[in-house]
mmCIF file as Biopython writes it, N, C-alpha, C and O atoms, coordinates in Angstrom:
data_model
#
loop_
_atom_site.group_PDB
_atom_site.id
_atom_site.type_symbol
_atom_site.label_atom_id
_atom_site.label_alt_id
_atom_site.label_comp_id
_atom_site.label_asym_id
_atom_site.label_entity_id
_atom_site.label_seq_id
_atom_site.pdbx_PDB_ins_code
_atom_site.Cartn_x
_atom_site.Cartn_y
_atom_site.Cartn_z
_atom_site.occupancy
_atom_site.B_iso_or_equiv
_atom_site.auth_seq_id
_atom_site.auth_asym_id
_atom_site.pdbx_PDB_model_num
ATOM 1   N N  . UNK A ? 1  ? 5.156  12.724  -6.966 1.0 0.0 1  A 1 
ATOM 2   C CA . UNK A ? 1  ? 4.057  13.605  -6.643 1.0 0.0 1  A 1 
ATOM 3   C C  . UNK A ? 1  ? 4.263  14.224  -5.272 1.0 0.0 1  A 1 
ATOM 4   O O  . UNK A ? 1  ? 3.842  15.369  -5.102 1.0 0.0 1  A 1 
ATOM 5   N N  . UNK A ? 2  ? 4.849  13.606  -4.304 1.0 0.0 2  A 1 
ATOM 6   C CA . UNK A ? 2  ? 4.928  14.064  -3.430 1.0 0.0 2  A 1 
ATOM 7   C C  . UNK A ? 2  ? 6.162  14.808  -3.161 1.0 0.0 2  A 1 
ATOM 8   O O  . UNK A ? 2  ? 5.917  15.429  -2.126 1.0 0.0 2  A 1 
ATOM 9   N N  . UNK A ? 3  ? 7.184  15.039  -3.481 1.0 0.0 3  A 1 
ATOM 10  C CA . UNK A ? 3  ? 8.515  16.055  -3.945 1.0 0.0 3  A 1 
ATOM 11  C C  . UNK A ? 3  ? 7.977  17.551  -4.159 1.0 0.0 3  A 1 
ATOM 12  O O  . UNK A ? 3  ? 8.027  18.628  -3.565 1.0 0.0 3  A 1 
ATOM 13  N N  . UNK A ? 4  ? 7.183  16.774  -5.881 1.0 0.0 4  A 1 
ATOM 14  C CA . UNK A ? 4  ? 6.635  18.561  -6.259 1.0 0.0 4  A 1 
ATOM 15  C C  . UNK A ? 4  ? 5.405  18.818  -5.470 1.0 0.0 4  A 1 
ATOM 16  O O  . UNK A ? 4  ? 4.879  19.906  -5.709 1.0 0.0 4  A 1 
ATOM 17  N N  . UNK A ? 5  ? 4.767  17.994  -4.499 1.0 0.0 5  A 1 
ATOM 18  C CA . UNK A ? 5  ? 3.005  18.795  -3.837 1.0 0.0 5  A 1 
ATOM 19  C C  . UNK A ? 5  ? 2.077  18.997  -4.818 1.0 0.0 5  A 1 
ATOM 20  O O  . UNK A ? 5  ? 1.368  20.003  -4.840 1.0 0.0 5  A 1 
ATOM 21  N N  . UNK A ? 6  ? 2.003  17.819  -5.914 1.0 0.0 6  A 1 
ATOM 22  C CA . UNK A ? 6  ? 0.995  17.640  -6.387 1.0 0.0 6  A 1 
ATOM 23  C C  . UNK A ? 6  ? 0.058  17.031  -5.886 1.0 0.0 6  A 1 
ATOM 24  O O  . UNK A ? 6  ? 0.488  16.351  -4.954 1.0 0.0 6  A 1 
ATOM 25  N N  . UNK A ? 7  ? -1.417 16.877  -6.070 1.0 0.0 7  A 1 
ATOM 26  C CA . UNK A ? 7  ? -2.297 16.032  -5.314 1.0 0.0 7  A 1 
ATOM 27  C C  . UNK A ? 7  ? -2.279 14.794  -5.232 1.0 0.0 7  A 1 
ATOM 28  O O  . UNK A ? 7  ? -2.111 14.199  -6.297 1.0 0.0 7  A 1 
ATOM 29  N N  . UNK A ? 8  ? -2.395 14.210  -4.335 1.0 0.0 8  A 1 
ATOM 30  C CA . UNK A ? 8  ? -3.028 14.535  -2.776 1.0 0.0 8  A 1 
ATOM 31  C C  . UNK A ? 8  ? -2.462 14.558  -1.582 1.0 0.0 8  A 1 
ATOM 32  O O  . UNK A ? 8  ? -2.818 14.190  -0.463 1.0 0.0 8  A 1 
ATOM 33  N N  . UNK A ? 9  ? -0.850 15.406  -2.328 1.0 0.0 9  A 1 
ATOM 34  C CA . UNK A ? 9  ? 0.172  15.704  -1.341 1.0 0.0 9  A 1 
ATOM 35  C C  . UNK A ? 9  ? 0.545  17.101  -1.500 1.0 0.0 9  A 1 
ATOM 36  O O  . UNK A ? 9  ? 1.678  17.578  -1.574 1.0 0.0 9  A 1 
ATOM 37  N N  . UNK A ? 10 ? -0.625 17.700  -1.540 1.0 0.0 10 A 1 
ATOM 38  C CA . UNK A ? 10 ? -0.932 19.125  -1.425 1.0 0.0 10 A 1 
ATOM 39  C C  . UNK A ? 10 ? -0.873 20.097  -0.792 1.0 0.0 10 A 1 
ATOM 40  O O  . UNK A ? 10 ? -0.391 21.173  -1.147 1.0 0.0 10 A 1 
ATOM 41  N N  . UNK A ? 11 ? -1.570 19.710  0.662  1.0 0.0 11 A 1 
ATOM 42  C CA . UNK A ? 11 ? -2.059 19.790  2.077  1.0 0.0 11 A 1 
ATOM 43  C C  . UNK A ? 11 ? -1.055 20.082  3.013  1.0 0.0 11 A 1 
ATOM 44  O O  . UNK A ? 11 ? -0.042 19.494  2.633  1.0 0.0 11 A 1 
ATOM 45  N N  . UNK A ? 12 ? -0.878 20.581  3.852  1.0 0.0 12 A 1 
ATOM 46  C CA . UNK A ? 12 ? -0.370 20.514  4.782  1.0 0.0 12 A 1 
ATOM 47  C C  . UNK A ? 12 ? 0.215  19.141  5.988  1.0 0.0 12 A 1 
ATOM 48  O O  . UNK A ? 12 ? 0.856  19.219  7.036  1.0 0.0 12 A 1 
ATOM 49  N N  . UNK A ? 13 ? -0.229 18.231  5.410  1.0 0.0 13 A 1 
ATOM 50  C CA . UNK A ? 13 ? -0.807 17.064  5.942  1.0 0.0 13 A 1 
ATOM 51  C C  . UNK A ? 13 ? -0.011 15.979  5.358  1.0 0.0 13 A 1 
ATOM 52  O O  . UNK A ? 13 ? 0.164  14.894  5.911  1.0 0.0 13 A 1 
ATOM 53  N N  . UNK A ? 14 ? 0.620  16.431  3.839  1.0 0.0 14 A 1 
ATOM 54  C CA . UNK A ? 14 ? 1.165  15.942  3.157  1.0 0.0 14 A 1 
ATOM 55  C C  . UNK A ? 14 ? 2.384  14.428  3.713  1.0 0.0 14 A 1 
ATOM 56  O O  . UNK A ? 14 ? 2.306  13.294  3.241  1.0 0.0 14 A 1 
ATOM 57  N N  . UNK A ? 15 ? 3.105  14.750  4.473  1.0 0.0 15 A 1 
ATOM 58  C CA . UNK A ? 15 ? 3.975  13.751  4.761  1.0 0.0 15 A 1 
ATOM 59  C C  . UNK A ? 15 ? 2.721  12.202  5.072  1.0 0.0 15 A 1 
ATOM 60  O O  . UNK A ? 15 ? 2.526  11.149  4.466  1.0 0.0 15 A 1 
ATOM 61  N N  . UNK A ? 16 ? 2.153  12.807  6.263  1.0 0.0 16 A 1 
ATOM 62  C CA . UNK A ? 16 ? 0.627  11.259  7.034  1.0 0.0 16 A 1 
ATOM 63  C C  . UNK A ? 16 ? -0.009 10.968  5.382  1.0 0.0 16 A 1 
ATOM 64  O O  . UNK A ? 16 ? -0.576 9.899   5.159  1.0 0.0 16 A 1 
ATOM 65  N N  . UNK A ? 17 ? 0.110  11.772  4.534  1.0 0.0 17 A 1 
ATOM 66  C CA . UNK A ? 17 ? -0.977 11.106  3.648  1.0 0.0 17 A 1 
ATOM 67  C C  . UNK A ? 17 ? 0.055  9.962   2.582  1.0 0.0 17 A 1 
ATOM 68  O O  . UNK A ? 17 ? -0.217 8.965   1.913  1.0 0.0 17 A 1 
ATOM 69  N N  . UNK A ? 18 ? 1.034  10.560  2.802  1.0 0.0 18 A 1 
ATOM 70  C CA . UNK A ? 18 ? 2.106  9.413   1.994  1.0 0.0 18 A 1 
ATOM 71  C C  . UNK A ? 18 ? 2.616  8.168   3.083  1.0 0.0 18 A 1 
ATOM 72  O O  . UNK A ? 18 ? 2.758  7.001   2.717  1.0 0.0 18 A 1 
ATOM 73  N N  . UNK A ? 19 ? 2.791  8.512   4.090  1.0 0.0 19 A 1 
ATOM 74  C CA . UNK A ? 19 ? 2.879  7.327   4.928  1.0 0.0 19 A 1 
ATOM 75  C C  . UNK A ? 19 ? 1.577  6.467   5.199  1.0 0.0 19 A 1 
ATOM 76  O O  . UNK A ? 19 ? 1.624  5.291   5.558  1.0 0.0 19 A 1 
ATOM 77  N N  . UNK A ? 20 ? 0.085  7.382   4.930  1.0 0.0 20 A 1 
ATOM 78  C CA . UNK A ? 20 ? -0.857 6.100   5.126  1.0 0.0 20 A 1 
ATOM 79  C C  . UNK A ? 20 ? -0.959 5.462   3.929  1.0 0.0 20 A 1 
ATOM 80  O O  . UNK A ? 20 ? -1.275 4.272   3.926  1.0 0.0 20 A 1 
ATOM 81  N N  . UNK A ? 21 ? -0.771 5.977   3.022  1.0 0.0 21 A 1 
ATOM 82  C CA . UNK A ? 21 ? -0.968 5.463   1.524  1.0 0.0 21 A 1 
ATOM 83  C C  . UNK A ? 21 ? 0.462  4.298   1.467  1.0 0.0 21 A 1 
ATOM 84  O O  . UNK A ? 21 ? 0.309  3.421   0.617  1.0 0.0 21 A 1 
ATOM 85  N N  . UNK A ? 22 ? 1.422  4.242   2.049  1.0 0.0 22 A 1 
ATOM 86  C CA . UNK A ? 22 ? 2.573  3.706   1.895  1.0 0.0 22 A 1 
ATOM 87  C C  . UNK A ? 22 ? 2.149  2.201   2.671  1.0 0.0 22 A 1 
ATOM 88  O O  . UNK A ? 22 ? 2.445  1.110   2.183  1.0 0.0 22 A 1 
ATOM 89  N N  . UNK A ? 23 ? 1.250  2.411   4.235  1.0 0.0 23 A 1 
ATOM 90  C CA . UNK A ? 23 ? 1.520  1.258   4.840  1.0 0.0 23 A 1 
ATOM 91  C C  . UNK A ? 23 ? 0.044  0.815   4.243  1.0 0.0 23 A 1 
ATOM 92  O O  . UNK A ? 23 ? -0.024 -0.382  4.522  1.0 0.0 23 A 1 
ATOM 93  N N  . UNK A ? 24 ? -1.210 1.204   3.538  1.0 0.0 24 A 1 
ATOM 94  C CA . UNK A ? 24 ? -2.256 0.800   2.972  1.0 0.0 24 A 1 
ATOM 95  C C  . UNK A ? 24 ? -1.607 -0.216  2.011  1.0 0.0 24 A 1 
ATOM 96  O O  . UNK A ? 24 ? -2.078 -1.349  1.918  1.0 0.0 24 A 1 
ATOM 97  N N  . UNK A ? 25 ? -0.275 0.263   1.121  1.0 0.0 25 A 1 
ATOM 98  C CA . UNK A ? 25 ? -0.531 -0.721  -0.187 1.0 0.0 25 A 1 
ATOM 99  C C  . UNK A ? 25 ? 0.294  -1.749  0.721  1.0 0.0 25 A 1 
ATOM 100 O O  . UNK A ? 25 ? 0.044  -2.908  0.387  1.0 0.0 25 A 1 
ATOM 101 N N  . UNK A ? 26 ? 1.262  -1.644  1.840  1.0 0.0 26 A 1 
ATOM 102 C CA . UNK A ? 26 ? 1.991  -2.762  2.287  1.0 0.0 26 A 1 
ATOM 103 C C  . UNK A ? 26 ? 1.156  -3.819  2.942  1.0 0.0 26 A 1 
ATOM 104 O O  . UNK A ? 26 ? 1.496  -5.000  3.007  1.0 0.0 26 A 1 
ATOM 105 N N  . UNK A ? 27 ? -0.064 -3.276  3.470  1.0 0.0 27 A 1 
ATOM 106 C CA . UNK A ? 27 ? -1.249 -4.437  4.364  1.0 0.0 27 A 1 
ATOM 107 C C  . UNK A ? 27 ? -1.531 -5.200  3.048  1.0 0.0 27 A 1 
ATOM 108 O O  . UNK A ? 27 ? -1.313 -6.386  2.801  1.0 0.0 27 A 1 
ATOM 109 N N  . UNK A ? 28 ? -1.993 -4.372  2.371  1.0 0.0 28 A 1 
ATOM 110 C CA . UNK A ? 28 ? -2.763 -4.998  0.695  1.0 0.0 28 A 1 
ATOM 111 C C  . UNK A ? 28 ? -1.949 -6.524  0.034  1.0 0.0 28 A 1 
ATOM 112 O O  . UNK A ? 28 ? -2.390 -7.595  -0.383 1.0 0.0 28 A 1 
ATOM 113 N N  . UNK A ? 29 ? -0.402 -5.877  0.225  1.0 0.0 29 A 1 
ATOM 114 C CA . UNK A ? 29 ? 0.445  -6.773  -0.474 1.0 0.0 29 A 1 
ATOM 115 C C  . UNK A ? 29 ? 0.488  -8.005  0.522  1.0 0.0 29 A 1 
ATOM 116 O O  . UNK A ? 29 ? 0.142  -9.164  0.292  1.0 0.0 29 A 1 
ATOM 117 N N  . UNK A ? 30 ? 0.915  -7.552  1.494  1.0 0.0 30 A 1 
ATOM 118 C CA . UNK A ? 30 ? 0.754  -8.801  3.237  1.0 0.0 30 A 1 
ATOM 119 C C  . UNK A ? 30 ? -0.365 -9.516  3.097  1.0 0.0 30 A 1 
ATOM 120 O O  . UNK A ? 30 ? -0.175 -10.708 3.337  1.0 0.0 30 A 1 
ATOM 121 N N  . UNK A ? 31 ? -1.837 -9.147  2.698  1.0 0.0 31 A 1 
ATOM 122 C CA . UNK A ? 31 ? -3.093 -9.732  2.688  1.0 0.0 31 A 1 
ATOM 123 C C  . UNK A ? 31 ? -2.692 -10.545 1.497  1.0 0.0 31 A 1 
ATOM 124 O O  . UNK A ? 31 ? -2.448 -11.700 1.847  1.0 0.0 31 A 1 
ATOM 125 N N  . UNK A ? 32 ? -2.565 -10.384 0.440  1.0 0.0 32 A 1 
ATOM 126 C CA . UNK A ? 32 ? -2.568 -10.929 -0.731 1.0 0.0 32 A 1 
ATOM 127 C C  . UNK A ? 32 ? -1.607 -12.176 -0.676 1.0 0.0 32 A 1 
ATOM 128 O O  . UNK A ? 32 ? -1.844 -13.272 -1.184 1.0 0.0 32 A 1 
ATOM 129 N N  . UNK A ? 33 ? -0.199 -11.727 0.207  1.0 0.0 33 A 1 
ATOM 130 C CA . UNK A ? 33 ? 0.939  -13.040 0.237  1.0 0.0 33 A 1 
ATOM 131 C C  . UNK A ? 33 ? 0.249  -13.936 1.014  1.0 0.0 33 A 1 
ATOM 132 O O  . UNK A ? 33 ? 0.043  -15.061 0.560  1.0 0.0 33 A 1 
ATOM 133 N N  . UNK A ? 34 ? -0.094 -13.672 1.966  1.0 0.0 34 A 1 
ATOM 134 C CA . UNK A ? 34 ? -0.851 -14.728 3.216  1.0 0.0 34 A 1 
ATOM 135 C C  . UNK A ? 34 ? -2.165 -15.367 2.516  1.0 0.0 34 A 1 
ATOM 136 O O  . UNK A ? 34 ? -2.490 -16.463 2.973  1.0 0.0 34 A 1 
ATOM 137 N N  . UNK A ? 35 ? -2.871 -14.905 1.596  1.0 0.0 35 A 1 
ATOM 138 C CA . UNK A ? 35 ? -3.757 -15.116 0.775  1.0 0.0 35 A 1 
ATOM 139 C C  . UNK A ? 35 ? -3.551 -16.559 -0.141 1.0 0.0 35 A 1 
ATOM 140 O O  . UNK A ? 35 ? -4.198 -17.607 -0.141 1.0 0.0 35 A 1 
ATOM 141 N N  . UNK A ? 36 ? -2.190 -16.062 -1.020 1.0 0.0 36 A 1 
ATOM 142 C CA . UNK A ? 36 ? -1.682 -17.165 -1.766 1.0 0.0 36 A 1 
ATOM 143 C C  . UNK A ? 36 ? -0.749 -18.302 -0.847 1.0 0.0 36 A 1 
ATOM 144 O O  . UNK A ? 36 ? -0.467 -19.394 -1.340 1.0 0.0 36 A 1 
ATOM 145 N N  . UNK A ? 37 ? -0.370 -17.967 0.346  1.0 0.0 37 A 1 
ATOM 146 C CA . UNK A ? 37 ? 0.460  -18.853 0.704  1.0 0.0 37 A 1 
ATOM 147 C C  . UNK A ? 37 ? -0.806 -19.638 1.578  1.0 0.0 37 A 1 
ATOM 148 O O  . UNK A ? 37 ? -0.280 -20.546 2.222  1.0 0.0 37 A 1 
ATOM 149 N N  . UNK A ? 38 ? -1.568 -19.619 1.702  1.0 0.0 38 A 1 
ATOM 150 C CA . UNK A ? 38 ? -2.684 -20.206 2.445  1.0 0.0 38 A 1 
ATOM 151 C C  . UNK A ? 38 ? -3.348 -21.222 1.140  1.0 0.0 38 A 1 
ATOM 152 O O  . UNK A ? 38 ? -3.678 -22.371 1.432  1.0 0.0 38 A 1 
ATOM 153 N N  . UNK A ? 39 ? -3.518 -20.714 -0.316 1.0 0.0 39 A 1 
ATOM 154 C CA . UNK A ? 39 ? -4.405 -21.612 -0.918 1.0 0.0 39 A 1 
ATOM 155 C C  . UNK A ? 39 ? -3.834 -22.750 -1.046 1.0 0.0 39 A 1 
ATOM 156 O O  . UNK A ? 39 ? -2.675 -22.972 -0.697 1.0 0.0 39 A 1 
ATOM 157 N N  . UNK A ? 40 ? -4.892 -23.881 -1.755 1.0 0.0 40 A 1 
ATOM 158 C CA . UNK A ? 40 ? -4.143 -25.082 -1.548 1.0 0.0 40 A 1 
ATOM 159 C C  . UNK A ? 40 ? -3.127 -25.062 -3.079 1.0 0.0 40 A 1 
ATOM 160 O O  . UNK A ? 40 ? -3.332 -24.411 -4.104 1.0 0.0 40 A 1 
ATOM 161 N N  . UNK A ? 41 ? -2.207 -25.849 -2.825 1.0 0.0 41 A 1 
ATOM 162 C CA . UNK A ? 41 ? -1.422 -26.291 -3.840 1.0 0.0 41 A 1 
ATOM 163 C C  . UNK A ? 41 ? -2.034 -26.851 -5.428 1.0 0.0 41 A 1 
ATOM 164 O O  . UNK A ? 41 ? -2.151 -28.061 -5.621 1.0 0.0 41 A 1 
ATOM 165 N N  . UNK A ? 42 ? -2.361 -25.943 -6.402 1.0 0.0 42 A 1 
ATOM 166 C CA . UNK A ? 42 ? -2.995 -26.713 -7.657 1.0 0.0 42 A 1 
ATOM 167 C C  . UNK A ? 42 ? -1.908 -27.188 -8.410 1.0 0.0 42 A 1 
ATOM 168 O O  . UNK A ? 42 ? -2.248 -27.578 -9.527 1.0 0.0 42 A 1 
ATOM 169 N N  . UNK A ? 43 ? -1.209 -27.243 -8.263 1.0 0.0 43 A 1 
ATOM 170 C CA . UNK A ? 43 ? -0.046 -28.045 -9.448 1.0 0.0 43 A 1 
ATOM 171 C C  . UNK A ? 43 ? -0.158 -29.815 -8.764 1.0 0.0 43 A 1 
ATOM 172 O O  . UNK A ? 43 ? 0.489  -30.812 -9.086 1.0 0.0 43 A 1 
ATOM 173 N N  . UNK A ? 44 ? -0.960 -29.686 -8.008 1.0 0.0 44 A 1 
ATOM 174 C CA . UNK A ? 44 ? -1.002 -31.607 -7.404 1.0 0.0 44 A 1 
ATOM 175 C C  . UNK A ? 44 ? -2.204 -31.917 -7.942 1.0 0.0 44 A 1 
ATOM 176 O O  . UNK A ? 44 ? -2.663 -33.052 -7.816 1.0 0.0 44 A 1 
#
């Protein structure tokens, strides 16, 4: 989507909106690992 400037890489703006969208899903994934590596162990 962002090659051809389809939405919501449309804009002028286009490159910041793929780099915030890029480091948004990387926090997401970071939250989620630290998430599971924090719960307790259920296989005990």
């Amino acid at each position: 989507m962002f090659l051809t400037g389809t939405e919501p890489y449309d804009g002028e703006d286009r490159f910041q909106v793929l780099v915030q969208r890029c480091e948004t899903l990387i926090s997401k994934e970071n939250t989620n690992w630290a998430q599971y590596m924090m719960s307790p162990d259920e296989t005990s």
